[in-house]
N, C-alpha and C positions, 0 to 999 in steps of 0.2 A: 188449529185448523191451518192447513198448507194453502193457501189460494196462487192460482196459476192467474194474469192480469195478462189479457190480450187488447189491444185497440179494437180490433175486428174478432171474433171467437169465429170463426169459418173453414178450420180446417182440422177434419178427424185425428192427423197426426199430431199436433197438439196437443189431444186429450191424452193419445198414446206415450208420447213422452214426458207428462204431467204424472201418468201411471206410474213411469220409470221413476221419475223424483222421486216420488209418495215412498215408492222400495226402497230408495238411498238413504231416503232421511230414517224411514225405518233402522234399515241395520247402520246404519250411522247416526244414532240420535242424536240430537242438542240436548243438552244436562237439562232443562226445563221439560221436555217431550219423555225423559225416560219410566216408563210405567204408567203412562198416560195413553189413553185411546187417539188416534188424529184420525181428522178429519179431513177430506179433502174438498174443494172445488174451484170451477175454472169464473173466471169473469172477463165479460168485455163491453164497449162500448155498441158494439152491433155483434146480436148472437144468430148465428142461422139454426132456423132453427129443426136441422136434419143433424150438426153438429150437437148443437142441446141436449137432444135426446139420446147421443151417441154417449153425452160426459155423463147421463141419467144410470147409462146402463153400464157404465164406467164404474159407481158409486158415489159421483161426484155432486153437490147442490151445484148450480148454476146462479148466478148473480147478472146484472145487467147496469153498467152505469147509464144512468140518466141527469142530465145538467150536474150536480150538483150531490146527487143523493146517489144513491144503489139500490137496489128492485132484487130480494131473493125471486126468482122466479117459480112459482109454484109447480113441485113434484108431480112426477104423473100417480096416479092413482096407483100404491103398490110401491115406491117406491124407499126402498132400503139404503141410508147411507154406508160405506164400504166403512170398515173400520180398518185401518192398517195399521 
């Protein structure tokens, strides 16, 4: 799993260029990832959450730091992770 770590997750472009990664490491894999499924998602310490739903439809989980630990944030109903 590729995780994108923002301070603040609050801006669409982000997830869009987290998209872009997800392709590069595809056709450029690291020896560990080759013939493996990856997965992706974004985390941050404050997620907005019209961005969340954007990384949702992305194929991305969403994560949330809190103190000390990380909060997967629960899928919306329906929700299919992207395989790349």
């Amino acid at each position: 799993m590729a995780i994108e770590v923002k301070r603040e997750l609050n801006k669409k472009d982000e997830v869009d260029a987290h998209v872009r990664r997800m392709s590069l490491i595809r056709k450029y894999p690291p020896a560990e990832t080759v013939g493996k499924k990856l997965l992706g998602a974004m985390a941050g310490g404050v997620v907005d959450p019209d961005v969340r739903d954007y990384a949702y439809k992305a194929g991305f989980f969403v994560l949330e730091l809190s103190g000390e630990s990380v909060n997967l944030l629960k899928p919306p109903e329906g929700f299919v992770p992207k395989h790349w």
